[in-house]
C-alpha positions as CSV (number, residue, x, y, z in Angstrom):
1,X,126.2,110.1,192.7
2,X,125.6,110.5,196.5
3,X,127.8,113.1,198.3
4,X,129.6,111.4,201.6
5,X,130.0,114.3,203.5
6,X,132.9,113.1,205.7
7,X,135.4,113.0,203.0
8,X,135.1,116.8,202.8
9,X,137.2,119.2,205.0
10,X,136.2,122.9,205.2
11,X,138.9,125.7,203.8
12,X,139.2,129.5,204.2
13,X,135.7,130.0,202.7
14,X,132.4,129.6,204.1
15,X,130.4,126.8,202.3
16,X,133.4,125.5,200.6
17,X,134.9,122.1,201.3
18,X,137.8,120.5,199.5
19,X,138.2,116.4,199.3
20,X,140.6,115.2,201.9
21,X,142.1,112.8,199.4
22,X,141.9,115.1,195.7
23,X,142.9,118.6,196.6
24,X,141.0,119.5,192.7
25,X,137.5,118.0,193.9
26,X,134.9,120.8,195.8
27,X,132.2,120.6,198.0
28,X,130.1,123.2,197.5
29,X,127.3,124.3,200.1
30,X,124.7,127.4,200.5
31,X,121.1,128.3,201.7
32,X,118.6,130.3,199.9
33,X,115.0,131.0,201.5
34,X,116.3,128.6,204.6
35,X,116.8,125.5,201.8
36,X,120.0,124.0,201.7
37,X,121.9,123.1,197.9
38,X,124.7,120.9,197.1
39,X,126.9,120.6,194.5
40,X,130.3,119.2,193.4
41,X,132.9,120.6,191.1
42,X,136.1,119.8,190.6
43,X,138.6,122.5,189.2
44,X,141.5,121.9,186.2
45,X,144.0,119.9,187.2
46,X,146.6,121.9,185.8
47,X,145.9,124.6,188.1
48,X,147.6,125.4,191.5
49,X,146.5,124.7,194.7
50,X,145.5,128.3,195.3
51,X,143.9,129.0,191.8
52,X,141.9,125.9,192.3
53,X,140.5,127.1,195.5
54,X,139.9,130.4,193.6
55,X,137.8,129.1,191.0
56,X,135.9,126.9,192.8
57,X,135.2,130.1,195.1
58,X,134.1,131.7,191.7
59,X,132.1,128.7,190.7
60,X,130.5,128.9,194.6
61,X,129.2,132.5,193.0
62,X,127.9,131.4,190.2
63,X,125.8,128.5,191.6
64,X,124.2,130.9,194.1
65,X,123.6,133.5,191.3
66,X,121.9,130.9,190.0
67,X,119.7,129.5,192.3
68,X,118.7,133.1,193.5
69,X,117.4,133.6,189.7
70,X,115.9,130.4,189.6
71,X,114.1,131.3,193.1
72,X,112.7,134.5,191.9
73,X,111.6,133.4,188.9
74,X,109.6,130.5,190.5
75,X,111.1,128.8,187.1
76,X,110.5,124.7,187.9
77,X,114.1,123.5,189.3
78,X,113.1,119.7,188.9
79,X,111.9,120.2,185.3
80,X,113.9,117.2,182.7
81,X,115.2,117.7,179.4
82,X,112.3,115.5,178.6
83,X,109.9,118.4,180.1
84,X,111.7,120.8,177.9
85,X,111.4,118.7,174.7
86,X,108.1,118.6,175.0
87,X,107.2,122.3,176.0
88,X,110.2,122.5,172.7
89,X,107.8,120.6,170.2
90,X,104.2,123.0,171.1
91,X,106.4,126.3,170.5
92,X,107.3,125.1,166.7
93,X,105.3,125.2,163.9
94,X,106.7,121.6,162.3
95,X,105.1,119.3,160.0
96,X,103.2,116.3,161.1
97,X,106.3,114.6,159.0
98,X,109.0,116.7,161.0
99,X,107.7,116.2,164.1
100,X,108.4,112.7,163.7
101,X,111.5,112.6,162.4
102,X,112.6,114.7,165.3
103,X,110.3,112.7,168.2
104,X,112.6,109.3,166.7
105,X,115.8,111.3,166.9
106,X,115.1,112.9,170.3
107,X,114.1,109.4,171.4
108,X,117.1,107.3,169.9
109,X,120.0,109.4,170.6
110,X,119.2,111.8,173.2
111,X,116.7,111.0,176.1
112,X,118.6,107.2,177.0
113,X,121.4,109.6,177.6
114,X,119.8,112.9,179.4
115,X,116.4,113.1,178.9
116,X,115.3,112.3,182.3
117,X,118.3,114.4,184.2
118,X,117.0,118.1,185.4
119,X,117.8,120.9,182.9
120,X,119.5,122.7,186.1
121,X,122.4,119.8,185.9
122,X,122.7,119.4,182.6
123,X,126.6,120.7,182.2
124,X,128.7,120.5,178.9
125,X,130.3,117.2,179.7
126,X,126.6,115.6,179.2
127,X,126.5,116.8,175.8
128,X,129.5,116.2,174.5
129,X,128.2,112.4,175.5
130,X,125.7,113.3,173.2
131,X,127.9,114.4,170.4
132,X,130.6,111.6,170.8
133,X,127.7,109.0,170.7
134,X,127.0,110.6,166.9
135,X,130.8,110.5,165.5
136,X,130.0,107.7,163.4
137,X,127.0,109.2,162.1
138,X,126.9,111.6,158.4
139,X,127.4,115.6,159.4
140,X,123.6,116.1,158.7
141,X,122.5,113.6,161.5
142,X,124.9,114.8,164.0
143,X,123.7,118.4,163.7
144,X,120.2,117.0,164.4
145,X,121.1,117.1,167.8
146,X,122.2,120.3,168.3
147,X,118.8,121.8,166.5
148,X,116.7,120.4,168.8
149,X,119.2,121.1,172.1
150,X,119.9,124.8,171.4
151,X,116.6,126.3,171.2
152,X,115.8,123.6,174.1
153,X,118.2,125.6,176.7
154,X,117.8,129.2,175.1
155,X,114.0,128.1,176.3
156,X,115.4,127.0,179.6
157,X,117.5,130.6,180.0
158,X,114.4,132.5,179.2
159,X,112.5,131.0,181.8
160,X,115.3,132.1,184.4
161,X,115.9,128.1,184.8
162,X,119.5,128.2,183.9
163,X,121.8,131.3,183.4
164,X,123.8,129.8,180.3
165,X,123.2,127.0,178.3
166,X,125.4,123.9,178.3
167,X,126.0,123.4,174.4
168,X,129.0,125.2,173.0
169,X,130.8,126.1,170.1
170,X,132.9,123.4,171.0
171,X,130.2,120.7,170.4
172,X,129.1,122.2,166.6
173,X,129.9,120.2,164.0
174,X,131.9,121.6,161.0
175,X,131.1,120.7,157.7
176,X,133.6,119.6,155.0
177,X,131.4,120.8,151.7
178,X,134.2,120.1,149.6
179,X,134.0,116.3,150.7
180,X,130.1,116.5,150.9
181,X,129.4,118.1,147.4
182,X,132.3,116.0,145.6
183,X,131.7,115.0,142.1
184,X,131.6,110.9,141.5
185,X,133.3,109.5,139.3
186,X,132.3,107.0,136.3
187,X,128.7,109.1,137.3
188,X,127.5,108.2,133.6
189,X,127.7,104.6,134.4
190,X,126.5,104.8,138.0
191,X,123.9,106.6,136.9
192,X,122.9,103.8,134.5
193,X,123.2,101.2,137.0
194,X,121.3,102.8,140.1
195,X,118.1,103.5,137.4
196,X,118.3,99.9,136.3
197,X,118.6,98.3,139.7
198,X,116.1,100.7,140.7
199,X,113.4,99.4,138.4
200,X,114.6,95.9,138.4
201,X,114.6,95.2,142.4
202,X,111.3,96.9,142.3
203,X,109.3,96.2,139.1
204,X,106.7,94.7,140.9
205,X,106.7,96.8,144.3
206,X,105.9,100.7,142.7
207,X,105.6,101.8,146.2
208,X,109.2,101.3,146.5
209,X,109.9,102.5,142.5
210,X,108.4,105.6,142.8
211,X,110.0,106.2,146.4
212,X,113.1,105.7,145.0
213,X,112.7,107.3,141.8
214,X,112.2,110.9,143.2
215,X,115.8,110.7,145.2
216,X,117.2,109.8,142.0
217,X,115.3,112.8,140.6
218,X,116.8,114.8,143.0
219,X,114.6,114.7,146.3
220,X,115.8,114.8,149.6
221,X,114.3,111.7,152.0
222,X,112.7,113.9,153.9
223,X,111.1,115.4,151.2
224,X,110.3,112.0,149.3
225,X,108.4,110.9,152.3
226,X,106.5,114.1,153.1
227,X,104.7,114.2,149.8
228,X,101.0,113.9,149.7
229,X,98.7,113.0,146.6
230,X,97.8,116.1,147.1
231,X,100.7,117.7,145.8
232,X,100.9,115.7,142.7
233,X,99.3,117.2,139.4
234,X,99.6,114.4,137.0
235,X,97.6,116.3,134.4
236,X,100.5,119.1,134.3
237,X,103.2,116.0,135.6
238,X,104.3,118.4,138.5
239,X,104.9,118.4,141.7
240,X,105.4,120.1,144.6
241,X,107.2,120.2,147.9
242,X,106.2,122.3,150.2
243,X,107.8,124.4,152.4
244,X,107.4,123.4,155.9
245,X,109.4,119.8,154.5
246,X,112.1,121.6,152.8
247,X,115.3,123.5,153.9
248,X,113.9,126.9,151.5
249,X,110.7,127.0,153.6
250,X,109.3,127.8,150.0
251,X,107.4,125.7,147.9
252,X,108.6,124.4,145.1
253,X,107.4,123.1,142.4
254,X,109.2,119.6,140.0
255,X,108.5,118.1,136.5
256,X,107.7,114.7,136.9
257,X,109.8,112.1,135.1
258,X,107.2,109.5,133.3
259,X,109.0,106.9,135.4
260,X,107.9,108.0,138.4
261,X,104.2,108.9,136.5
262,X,104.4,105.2,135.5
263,X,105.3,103.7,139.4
264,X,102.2,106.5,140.8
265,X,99.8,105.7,138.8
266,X,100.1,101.9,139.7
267,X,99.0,102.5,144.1
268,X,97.2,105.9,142.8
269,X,95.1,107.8,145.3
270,X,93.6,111.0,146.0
271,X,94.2,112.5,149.1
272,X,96.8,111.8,152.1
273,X,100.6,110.7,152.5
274,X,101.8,108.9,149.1
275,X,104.8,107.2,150.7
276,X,103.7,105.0,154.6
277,X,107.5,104.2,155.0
278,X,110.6,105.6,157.4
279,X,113.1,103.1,158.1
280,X,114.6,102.2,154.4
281,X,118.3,100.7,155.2
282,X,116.8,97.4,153.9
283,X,115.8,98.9,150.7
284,X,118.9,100.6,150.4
285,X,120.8,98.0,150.8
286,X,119.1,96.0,148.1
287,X,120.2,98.8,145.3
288,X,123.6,98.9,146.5
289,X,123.8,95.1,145.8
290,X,121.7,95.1,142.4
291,X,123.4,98.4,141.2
292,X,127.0,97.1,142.7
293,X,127.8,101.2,143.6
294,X,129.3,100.3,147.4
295,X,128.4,104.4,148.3
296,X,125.1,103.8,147.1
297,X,122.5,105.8,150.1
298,X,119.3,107.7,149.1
299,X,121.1,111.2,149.6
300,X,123.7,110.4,147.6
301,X,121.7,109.9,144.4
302,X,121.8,113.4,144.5
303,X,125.8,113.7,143.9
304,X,125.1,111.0,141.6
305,X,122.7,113.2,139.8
306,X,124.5,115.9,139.6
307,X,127.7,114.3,138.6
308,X,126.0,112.4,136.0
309,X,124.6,115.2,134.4
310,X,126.9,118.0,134.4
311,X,129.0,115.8,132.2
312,X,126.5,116.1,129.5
313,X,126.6,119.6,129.5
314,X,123.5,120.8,131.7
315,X,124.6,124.3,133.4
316,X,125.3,124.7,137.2
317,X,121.8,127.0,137.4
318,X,119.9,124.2,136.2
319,X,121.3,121.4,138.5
320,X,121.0,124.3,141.6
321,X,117.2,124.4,140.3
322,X,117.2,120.6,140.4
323,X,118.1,119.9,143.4
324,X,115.6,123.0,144.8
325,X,119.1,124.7,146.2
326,X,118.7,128.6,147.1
327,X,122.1,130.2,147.1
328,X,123.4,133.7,147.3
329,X,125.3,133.5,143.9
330,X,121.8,132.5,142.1
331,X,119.8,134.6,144.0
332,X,121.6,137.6,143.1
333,X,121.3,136.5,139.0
334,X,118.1,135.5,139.2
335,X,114.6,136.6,141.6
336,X,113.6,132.9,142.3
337,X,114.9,129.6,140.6
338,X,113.1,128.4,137.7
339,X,112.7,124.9,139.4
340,X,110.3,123.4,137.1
341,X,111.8,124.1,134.2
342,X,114.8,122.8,135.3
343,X,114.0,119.5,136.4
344,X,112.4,119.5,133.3
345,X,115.8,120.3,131.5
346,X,117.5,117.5,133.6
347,X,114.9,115.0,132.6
348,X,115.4,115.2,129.1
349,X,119.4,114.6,129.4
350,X,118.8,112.2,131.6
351,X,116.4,110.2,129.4
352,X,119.8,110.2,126.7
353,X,121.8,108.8,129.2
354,X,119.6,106.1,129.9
355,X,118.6,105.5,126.7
């Protein structure tokens, strides 16, 4: 937004001007190394006249603070968050499989709204856009954002770019486990129905079977679609996921079901990425109507599983192992989760419940 200089009058203080028609909107001047900066800033409305002077004096401070650091640190002032997301993605050690899931993110809900705006303007307004863009989105979505904007300006500070970073706590999002790790109910029969609609809708696609199969053994989506041939040992009917594609940053190691042996061994290979899919609202969408479970999504198979299954009797330790869960409370009974054998556990209730 240009600055039209002539509806600015100047006040007490040097390199501050106040809006001849909004006594809460600043003009706010100063020269460093014989360049002249700009900026507006408008002070809280429900301050007085002379407290908003004041902290737009306090706010004239800071900017020059700033832009003194910046000078000194010959730090790039016209860099973009784009710039910064890329000099973000060759400092971490991610996946091929991360990386793009975090490229499509960055892409679809961040840069349209300020990936091509300079890192030095980037003020907490612009990412609460951000956040408010997300509302509608699942808890584990939204806090995509702040994963990949956090370490983005702590990057940003380092280099001397910006003094603080623009995301606060205000913009975290807070988790309500108790809603997220409810148990479902009727899980016996849901279970039932998302197996058969599973192998029904996709008897003749196994791609899709075994995809589908491993959430409803457990697997996250981002683990499902990370796993390589590689990693399957049909001999032993294990396999693993490993750490850099799960939240342990362990390997760990699963009992195959012979469902999921059965949909593999149809599109078999050796080497290279078992699943060539990302976008799978369609195929969702086609279990929720065959299985006729309205809630039906790939992570929520794993409630489902869960729910299911502790009803028959298997123990809290096993279902943690199942789902490849490291928590305090099992860590302190136990040195490292017997994963393996408890997805092997799992599997054998969960071949009596479906018969």
């Amino acid at each position: 937004m240009a600055i039209v200089l002539k509806d600015y009058s100047k006040t007490k203080h040097t390199g501050i001007k106040v809006h001849k028609s909004d006594n809460s909107k600043f003009l706010l001047e100063c020269t460093i190394n014989k360049k002249r900066f700009r900026r507006l800033f408008t002070a809280h409305l429900a301050l007085g006249i002379k407290d908003r002077l004041k902290t737009a004096y306090e706010e004239r401070e800071a900017f020059i603070a700033t832009l003194q650091s910046q000078s000194n640190s010959g730090a790039n002032l016209k860099a973009t968050v784009d710039d910064y997301f890329e000099i973000h993605k060759k400092s971490r050690k991610w996946s091929k499989e991360v990386k793009k899931g975090y490229e499509n993110y960055y892409k679809k809900h961040i840069q349209p709204l300020i990936g091509s705006k300079k890192v030095v303007d980037i003020q907490p307004y612009h990412i609460s856009r951000v956040m408010d863009n997300l509302v509608h989105y699942a808890n584990r979505t939204r806090k995509m954002a702040l994963e990949i904007l956090k370490p983005l300006f702590k990057r940003a500070i380092s280099d001397k770019l910006i003094q603080f970073t623009p995301v606060t706590d205000e913009h975290n999002v807070k988790r309500n486990q108790k809603a997220e790790k409810r148990l479902v109910p009727d899980a016996v029969n849901k279970y039932k129905a998302v197996h058969k609609a599973i192998m029904t809708v996709y008897k003749d696609n196994p791609h899709h079977r075994a995809l589908f199969l491993f959430g409803f053994s457990g697997r996250r989506k981002t683990e499902t679609i990370s796993i390589r041939w590689e990693d399957i040992d049909f001999e032993n009917k294990t396999y693993i996921i490993v750490g850099a594609n799960s939240k342990t940053d362990a390997d760990m190691t699963f009992t195959l079901s012979d469902d999921l042996i059965d949909a593999l061994s149809e599109f078999r290979d050796v080497q290279g990425k078992v699943f060539n899919i990302s976008w799978i609202s369609d195929a969702v969408k086609k279990i929720r109507i065959a299985s006729g479970v309205e809630q039906f999504t790939f992570h929520y198979m794993r409630n489902l599983c869960v729910s299911a299954l502790s009803t028959q009797g298997v123990e809290a330790i096993t279902l943690s192992g199942l789902l490849g869960h490291t928590s305090t409370a099992t860590v302190k009974q136990y040195l490292d989760l017997q994963r393996e054998e408890a997805s092997a556990k799992a599997l054998d209730v969960s071949k009596k419940i479906l018969g």
